[in-house]
Biopython code that builds the backbone (N, CA, C, O; Angstrom):
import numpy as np
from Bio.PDB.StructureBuilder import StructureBuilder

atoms = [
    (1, "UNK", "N", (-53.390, 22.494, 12.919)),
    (1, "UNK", "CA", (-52.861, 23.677, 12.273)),
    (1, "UNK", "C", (-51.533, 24.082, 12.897)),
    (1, "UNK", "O", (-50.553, 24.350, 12.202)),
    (2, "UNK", "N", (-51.527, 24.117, 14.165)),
    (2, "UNK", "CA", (-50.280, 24.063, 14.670)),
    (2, "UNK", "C", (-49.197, 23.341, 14.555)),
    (2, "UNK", "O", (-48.115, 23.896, 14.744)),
    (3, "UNK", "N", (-49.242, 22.120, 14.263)),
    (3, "UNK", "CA", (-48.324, 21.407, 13.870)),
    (3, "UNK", "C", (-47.771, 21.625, 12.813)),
    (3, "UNK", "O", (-46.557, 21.663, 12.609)),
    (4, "UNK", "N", (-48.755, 21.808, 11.958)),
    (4, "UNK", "CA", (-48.092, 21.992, 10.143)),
    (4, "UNK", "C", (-47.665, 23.191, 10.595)),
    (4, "UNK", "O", (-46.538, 23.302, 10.114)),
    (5, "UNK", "N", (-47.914, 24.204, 11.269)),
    (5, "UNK", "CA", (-46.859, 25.609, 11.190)),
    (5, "UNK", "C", (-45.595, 24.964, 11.872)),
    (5, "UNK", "O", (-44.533, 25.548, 11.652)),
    (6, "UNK", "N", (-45.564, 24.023, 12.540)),
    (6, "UNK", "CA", (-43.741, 23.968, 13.066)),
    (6, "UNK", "C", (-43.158, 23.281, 12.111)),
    (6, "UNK", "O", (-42.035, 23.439, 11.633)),
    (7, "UNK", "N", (-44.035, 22.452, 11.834)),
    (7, "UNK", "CA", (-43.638, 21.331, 10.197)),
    (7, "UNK", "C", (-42.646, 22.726, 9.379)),
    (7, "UNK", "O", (-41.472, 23.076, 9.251)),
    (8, "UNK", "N", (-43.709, 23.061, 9.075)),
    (8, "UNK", "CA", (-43.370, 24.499, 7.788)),
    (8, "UNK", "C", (-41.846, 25.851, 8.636)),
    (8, "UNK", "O", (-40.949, 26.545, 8.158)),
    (9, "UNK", "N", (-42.261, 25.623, 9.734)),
    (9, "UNK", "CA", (-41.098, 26.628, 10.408)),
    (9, "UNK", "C", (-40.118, 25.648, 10.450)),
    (9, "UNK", "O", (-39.126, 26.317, 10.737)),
    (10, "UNK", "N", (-39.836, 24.762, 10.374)),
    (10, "UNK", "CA", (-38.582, 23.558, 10.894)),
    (10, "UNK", "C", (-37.826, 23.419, 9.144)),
    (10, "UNK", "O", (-36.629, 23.587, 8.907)),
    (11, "UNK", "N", (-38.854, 23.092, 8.149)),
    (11, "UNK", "CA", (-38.387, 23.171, 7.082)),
    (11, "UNK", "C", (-37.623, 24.749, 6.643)),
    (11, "UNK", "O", (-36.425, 24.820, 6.369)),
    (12, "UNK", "N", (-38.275, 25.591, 6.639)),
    (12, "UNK", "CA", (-37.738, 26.984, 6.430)),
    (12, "UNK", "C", (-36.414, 27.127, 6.786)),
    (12, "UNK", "O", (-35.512, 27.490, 6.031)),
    (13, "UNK", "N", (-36.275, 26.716, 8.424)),
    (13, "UNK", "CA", (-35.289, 27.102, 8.610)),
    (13, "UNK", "C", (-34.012, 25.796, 8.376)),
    (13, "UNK", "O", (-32.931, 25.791, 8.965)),
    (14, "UNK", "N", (-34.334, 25.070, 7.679)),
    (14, "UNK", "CA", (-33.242, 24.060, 7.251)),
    (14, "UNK", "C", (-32.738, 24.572, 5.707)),
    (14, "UNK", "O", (-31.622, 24.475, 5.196)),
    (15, "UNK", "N", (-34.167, 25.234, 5.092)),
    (15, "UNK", "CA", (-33.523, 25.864, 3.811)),
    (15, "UNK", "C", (-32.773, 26.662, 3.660)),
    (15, "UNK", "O", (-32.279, 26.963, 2.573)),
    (16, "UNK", "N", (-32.397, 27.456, 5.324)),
    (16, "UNK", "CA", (-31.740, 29.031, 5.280)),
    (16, "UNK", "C", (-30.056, 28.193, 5.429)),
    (16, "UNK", "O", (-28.984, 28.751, 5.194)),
    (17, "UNK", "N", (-30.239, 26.746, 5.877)),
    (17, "UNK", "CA", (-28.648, 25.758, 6.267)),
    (17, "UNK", "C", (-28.058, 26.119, 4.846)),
    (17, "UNK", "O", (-28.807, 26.323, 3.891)),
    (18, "UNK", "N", (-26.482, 26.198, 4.734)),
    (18, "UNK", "CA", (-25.269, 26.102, 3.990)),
    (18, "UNK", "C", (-25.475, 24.926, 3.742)),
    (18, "UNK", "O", (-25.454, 24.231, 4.758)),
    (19, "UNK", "N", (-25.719, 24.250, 2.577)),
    (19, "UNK", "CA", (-25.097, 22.582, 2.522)),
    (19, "UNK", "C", (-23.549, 22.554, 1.901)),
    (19, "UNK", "O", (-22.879, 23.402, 1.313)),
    (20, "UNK", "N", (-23.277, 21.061, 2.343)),
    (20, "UNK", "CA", (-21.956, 21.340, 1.492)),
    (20, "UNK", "C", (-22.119, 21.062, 0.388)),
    (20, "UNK", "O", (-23.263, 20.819, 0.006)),
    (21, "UNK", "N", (-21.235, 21.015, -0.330)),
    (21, "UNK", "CA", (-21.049, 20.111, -1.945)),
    (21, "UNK", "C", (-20.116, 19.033, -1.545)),
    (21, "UNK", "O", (-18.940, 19.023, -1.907)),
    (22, "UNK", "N", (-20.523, 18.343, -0.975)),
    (22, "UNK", "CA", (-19.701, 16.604, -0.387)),
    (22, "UNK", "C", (-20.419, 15.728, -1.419)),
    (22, "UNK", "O", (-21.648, 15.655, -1.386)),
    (23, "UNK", "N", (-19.687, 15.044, -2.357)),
    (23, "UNK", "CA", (-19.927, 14.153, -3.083)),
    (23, "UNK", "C", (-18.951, 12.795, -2.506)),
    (23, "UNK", "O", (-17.813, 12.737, -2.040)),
    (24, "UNK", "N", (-19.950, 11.822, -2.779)),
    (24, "UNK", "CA", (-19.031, 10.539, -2.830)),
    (24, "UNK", "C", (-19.093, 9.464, -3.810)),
    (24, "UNK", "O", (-20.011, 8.645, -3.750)),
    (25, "UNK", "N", (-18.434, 9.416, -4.468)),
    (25, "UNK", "CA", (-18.156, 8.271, -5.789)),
    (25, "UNK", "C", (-17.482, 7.407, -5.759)),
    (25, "UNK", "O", (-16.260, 7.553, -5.733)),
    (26, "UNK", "N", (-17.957, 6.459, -5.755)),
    (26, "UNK", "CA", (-17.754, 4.683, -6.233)),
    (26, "UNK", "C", (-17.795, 4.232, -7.393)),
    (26, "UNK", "O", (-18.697, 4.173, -8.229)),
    (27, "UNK", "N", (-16.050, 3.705, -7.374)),
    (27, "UNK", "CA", (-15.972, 2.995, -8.617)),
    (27, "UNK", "C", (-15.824, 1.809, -8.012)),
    (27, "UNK", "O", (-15.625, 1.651, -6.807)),
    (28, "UNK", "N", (-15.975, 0.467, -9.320)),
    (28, "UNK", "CA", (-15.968, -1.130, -8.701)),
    (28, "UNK", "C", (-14.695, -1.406, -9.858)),
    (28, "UNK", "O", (-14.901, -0.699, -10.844)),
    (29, "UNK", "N", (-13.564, -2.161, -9.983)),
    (29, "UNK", "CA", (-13.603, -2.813, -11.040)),
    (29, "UNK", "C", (-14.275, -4.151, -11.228)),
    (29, "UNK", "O", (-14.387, -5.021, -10.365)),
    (30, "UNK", "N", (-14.798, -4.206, -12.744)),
    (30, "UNK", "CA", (-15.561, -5.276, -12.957)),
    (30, "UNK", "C", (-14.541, -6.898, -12.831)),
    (30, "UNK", "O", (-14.944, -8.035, -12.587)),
    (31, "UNK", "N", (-13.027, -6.361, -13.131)),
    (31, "UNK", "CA", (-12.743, -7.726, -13.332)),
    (31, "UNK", "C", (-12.426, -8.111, -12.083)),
    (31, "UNK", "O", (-12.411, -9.321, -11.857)),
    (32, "UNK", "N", (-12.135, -7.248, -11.098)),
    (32, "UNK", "CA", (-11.348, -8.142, -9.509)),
    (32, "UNK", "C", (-12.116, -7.619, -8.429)),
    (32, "UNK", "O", (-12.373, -8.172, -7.360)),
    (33, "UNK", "N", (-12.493, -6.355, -8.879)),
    (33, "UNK", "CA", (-13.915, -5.970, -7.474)),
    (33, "UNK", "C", (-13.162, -5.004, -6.519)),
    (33, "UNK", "O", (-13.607, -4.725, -5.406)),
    (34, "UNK", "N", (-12.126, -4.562, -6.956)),
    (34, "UNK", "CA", (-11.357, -3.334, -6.513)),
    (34, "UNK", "C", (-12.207, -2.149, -6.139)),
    (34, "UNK", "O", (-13.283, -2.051, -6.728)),
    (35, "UNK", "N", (-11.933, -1.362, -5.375)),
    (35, "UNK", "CA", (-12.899, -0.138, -5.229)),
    (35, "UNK", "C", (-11.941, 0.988, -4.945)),
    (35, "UNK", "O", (-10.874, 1.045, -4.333)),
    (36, "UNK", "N", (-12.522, 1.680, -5.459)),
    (36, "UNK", "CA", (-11.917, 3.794, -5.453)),
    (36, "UNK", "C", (-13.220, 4.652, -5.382)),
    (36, "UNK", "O", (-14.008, 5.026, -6.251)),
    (37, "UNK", "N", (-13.147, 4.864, -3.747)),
    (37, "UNK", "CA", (-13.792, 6.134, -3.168)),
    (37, "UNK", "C", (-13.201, 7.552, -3.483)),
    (37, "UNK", "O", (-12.281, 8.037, -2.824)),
    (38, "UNK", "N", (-13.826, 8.200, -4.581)),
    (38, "UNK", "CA", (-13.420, 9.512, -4.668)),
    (38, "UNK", "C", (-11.989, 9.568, -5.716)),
    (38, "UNK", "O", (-11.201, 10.477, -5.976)),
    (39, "UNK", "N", (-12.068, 8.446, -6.064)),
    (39, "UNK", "CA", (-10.838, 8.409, -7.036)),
    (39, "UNK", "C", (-9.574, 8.263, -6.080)),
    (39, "UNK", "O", (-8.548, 8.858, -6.408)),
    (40, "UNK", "N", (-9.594, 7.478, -4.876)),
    (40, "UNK", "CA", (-8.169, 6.842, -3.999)),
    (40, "UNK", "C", (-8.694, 5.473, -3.980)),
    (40, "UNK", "O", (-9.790, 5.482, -3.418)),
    (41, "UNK", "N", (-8.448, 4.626, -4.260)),
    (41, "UNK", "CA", (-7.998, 2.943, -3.746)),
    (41, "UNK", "C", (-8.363, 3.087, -2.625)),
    (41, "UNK", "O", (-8.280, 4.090, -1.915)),
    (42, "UNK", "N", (-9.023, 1.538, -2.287)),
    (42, "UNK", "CA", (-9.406, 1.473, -1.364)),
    (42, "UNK", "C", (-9.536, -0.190, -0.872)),
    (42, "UNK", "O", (-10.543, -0.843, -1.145)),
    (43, "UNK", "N", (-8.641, -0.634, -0.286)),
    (43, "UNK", "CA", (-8.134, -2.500, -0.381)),
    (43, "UNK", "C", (-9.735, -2.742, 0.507)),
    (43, "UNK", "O", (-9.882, -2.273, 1.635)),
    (44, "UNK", "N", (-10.551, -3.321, -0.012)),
    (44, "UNK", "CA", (-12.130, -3.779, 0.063)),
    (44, "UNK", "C", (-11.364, -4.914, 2.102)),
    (44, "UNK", "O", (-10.294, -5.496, 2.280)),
    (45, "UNK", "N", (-12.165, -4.777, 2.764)),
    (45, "UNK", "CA", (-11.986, -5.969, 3.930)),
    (45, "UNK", "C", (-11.169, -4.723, 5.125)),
    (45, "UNK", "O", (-11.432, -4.645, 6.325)),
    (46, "UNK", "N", (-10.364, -4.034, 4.520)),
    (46, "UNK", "CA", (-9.729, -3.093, 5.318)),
    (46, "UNK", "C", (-9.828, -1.751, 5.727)),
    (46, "UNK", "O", (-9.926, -1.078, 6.753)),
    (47, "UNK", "N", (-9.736, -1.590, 3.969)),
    (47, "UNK", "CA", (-10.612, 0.313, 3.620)),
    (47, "UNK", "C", (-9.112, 0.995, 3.901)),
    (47, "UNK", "O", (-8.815, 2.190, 3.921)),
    (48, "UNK", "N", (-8.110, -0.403, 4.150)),
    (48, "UNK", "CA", (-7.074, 0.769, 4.015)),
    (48, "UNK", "C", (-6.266, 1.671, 2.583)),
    (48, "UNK", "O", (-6.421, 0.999, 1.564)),
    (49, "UNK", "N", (-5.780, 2.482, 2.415)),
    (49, "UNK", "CA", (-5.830, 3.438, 1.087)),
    (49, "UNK", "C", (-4.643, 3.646, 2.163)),
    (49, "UNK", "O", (-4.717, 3.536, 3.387)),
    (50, "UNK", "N", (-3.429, 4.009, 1.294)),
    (50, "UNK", "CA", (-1.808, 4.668, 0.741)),
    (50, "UNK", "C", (-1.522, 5.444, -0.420)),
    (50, "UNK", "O", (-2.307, 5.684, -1.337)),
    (51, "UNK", "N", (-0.957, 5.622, -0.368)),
    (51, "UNK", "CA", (0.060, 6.345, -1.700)),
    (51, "UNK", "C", (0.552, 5.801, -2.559)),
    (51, "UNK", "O", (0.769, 6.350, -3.639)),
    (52, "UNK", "N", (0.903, 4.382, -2.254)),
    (52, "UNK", "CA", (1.067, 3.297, -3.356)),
    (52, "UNK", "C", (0.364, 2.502, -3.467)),
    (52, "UNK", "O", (0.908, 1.590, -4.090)),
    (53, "UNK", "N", (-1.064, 2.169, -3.099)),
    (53, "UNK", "CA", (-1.932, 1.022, -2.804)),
    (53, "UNK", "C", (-2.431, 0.693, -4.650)),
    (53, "UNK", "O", (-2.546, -0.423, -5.156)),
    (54, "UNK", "N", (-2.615, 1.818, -5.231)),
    (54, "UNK", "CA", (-2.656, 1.073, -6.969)),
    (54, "UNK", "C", (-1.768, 0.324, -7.259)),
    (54, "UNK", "O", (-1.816, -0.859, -7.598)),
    (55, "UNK", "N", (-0.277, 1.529, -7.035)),
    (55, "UNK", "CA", (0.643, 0.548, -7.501)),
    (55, "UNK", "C", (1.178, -1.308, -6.847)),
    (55, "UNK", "O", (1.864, -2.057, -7.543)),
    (56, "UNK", "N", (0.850, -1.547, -5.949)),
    (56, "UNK", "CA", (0.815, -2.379, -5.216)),
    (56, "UNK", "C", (-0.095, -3.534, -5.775)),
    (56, "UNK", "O", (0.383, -4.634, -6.053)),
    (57, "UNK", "N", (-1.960, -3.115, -5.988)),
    (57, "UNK", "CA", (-2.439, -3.681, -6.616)),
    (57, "UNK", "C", (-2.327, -4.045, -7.592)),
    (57, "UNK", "O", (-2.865, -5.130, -7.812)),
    (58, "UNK", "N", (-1.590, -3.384, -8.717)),
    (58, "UNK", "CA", (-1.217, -3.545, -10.064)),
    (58, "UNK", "C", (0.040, -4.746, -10.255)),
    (58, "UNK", "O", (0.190, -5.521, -11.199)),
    (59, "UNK", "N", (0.975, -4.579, -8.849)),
    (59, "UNK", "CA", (1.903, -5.640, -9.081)),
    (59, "UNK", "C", (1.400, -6.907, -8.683)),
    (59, "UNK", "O", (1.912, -7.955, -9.076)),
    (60, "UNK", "N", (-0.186, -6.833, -7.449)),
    (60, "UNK", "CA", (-0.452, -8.186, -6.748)),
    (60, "UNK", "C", (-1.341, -8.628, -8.117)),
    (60, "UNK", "O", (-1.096, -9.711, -8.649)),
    (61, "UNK", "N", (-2.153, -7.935, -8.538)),
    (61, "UNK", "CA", (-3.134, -8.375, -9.701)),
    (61, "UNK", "C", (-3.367, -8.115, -10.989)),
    (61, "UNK", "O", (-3.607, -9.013, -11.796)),
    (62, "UNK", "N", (-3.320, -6.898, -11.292)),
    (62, "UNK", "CA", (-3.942, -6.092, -12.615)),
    (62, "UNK", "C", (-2.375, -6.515, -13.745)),
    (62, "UNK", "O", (-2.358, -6.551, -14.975)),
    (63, "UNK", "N", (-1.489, -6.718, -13.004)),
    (63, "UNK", "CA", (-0.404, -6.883, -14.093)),
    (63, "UNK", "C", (-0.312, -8.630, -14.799)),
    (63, "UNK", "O", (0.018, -9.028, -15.916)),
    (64, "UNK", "N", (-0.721, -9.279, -13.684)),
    (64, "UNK", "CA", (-0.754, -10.544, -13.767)),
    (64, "UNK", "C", (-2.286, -10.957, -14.455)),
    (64, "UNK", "O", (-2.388, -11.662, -15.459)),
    (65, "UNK", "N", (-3.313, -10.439, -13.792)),
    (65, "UNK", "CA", (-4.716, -10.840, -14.367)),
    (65, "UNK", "C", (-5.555, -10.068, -14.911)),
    (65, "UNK", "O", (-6.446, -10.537, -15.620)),
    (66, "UNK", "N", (-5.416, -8.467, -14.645)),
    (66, "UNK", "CA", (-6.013, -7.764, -15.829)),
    (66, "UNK", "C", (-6.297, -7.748, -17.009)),
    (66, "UNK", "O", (-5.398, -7.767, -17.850)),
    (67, "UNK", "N", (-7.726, -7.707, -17.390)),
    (67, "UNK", "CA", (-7.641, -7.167, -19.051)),
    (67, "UNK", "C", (-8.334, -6.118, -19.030)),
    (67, "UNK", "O", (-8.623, -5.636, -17.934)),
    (68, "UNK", "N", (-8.811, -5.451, -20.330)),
    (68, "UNK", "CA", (-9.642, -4.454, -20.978)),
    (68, "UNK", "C", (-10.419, -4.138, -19.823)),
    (68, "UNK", "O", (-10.449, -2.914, -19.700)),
    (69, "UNK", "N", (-11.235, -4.881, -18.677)),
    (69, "UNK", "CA", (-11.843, -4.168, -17.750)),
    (69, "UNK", "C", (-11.498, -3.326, -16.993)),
    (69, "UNK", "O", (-12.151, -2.368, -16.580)),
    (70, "UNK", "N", (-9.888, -3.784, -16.636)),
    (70, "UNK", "CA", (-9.578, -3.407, -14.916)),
    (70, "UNK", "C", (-9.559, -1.709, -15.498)),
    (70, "UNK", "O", (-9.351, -1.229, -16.613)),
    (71, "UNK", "N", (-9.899, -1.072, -14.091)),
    (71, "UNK", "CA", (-9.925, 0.229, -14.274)),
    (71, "UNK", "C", (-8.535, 0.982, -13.048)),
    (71, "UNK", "O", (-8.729, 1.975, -12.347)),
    (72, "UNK", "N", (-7.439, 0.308, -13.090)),
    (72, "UNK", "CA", (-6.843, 0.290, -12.023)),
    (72, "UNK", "C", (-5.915, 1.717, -12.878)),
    (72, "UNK", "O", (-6.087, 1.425, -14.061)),
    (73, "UNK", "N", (-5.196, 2.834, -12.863)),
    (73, "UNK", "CA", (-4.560, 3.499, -13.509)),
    (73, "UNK", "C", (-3.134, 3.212, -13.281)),
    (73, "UNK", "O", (-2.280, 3.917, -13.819)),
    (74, "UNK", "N", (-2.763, 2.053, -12.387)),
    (74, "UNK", "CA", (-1.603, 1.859, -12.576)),
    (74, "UNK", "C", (-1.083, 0.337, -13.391)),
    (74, "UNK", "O", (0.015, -0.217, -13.339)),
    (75, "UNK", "N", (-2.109, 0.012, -14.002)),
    (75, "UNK", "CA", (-2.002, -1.562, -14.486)),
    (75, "UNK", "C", (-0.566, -1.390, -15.447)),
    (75, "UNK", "O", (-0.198, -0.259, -15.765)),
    (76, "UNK", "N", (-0.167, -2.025, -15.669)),
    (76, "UNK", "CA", (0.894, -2.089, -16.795)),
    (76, "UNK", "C", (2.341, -1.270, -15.691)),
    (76, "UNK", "O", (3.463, -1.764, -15.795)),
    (77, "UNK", "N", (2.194, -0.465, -15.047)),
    (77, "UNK", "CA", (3.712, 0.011, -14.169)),
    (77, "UNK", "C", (4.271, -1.118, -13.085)),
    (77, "UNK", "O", (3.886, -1.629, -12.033)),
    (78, "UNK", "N", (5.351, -1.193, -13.933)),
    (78, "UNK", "CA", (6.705, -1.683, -12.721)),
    (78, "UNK", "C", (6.682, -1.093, -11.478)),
    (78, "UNK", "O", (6.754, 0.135, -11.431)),
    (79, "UNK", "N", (6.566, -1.951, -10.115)),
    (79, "UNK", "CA", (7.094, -1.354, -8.990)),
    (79, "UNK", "C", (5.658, -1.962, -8.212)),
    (79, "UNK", "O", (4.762, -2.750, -8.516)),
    (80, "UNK", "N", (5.916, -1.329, -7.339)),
    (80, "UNK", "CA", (4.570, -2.155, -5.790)),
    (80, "UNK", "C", (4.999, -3.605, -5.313)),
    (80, "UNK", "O", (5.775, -4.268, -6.001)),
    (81, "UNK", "N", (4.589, -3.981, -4.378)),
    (81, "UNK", "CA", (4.139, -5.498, -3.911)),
    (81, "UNK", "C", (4.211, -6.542, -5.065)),
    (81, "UNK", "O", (3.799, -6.043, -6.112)),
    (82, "UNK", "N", (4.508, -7.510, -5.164)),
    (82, "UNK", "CA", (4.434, -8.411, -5.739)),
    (82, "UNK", "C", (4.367, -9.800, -4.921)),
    (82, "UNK", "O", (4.604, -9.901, -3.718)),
    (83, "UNK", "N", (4.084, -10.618, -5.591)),
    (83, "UNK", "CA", (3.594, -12.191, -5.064)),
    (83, "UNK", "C", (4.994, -12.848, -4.589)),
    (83, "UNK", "O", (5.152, -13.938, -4.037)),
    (84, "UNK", "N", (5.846, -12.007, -4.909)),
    (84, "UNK", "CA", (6.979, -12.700, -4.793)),
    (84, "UNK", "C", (7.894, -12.205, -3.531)),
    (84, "UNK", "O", (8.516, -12.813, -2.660)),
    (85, "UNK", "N", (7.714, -10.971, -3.799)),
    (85, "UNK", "CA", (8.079, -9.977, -2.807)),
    (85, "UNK", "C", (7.588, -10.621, -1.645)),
    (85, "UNK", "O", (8.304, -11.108, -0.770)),
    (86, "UNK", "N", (6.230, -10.611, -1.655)),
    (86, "UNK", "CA", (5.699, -11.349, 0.045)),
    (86, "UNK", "C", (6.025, -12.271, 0.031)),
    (86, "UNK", "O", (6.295, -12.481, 1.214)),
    (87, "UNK", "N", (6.324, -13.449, -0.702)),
    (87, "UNK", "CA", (6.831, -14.739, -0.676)),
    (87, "UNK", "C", (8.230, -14.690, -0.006)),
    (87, "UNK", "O", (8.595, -15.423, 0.913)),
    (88, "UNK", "N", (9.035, -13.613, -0.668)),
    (88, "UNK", "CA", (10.405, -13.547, 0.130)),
    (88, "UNK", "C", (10.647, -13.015, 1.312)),
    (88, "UNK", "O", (11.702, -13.194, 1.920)),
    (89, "UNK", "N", (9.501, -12.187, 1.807)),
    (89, "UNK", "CA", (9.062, -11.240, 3.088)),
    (89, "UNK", "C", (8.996, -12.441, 4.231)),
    (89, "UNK", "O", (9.540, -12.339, 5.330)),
    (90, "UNK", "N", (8.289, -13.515, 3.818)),
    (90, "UNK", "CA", (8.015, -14.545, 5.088)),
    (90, "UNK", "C", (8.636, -14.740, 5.154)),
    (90, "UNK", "O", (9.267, -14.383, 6.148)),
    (91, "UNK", "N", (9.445, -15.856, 3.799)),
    (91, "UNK", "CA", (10.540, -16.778, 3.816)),
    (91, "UNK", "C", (11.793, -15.895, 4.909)),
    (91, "UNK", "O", (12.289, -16.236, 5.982)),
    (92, "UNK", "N", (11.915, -15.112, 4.370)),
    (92, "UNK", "CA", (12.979, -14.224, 5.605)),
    (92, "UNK", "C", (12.741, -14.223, 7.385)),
    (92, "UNK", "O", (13.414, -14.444, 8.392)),
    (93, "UNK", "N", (11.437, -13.855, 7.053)),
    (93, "UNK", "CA", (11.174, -13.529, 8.355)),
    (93, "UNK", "C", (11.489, -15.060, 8.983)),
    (93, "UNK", "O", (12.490, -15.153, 9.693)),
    (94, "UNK", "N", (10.676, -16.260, 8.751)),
    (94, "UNK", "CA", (10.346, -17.552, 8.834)),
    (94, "UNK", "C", (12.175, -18.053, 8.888)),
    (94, "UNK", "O", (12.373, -19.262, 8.773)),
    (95, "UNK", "N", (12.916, -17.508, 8.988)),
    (95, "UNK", "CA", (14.552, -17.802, 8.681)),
    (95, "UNK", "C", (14.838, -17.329, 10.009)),
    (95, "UNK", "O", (15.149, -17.909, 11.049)),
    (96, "UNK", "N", (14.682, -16.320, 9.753)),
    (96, "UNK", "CA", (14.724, -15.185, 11.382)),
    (96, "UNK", "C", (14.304, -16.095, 12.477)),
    (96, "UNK", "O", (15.118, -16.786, 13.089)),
    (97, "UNK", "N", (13.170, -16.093, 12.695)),
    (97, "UNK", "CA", (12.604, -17.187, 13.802)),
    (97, "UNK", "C", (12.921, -17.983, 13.747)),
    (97, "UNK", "O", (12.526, -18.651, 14.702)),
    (98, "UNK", "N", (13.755, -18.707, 12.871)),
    (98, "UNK", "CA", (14.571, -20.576, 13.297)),
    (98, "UNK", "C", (15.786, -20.237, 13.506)),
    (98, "UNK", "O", (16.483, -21.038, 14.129)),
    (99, "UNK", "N", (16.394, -18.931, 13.035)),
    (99, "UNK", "CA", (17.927, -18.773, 13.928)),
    (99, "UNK", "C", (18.041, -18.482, 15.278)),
    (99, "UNK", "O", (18.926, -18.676, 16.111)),
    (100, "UNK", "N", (16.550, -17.792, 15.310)),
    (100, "UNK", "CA", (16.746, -17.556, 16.980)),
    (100, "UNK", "C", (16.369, -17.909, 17.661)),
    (100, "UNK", "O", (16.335, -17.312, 18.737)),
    (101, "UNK", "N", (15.602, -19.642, 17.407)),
    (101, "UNK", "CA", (15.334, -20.712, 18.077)),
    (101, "UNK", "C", (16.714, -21.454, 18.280)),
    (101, "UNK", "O", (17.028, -21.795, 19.421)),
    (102, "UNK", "N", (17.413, -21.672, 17.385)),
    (102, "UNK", "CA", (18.479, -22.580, 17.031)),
    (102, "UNK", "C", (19.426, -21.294, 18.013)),
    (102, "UNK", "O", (20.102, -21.889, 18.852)),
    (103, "UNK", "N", (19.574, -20.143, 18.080)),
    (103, "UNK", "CA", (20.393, -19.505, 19.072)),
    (103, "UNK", "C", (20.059, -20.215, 20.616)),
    (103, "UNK", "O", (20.725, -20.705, 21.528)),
    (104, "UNK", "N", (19.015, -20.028, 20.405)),
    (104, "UNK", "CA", (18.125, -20.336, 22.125)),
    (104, "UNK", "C", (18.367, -21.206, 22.696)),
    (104, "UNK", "O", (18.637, -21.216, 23.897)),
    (105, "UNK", "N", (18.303, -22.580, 21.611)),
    (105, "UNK", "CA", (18.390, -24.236, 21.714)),
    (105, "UNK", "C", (20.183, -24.135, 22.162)),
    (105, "UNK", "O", (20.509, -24.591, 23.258)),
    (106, "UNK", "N", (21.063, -23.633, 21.412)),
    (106, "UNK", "CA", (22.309, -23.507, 21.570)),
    (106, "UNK", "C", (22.611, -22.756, 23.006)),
    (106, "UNK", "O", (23.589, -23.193, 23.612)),
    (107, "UNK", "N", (22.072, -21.959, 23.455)),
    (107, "UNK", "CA", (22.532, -21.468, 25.222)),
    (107, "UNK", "C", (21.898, -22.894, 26.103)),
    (107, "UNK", "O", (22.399, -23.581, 26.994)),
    (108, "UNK", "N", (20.652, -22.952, 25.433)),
    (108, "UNK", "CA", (19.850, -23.708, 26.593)),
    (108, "UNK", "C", (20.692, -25.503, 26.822)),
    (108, "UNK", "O", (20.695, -26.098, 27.900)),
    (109, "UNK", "N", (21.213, -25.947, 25.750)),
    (109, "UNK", "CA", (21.976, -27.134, 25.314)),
    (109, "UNK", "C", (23.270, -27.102, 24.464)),
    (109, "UNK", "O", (23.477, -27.290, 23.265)),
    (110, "UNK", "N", (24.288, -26.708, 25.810)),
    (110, "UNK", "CA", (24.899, -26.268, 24.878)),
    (110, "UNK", "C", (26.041, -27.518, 24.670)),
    (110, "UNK", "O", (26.884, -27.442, 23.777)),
]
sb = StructureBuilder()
sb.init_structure("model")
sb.init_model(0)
sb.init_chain("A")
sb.init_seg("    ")
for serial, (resi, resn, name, xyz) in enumerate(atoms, 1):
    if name == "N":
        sb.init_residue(resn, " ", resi, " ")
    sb.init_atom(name, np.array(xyz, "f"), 0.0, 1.0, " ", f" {name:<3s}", serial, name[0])
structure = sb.get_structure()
């Protein structure tokens, strides 16, 4: 009998608690498996989320492979990341690091 009264006093006083109204919603898209917590993007492996991370996605995928599924709201807009963009991002960088080998090679042999 004692027990069920702390049972019953422990509940009571959790009913007198404030809860919040914290909701959390998950969307998937069906065609690439994209996810939006709460309606922000959310790059799946990282969980990292920006300010441009739709638009970004929309230039890496939804513009190129989207159809009727993707639920991305920026599919169809110009601008973000593109495949090409990072393609030219290395290639640069990858330029960078052989001039300043070829600097190096040039003091070291000269």
């Amino acid at each position: 009998m004692l027990k069920t009264t702390l049972n019953l006093s422990r509940r009571l006083k959790m009913a007198d608690k404030q809860l919040s109204d914290l909701v959390l919603q998950r969307k998937e898209c069906a065609k690439c498996g994209a996810i939006w917590i709460n309606g922000k993007h959310m790059f799946s492996g990282t969980a990292a989320s920006y300010d441009r991370s739709e638009l970004d996605l929309a230039g890496l995928v939804c513009n190129k492979l989207g159809d009727e599924r993707c639920i991305n709201p920026r599919k169809g807009q110009d601008g973000g990341q593109t495949w090409e963009y990072r393609a030219g991002f290395i290639d640069g960088a990858t330029k960078a690091k052989r001039d300043a080998l070829d600097d190096l090679n040039n003091i070291v042999n000269p």
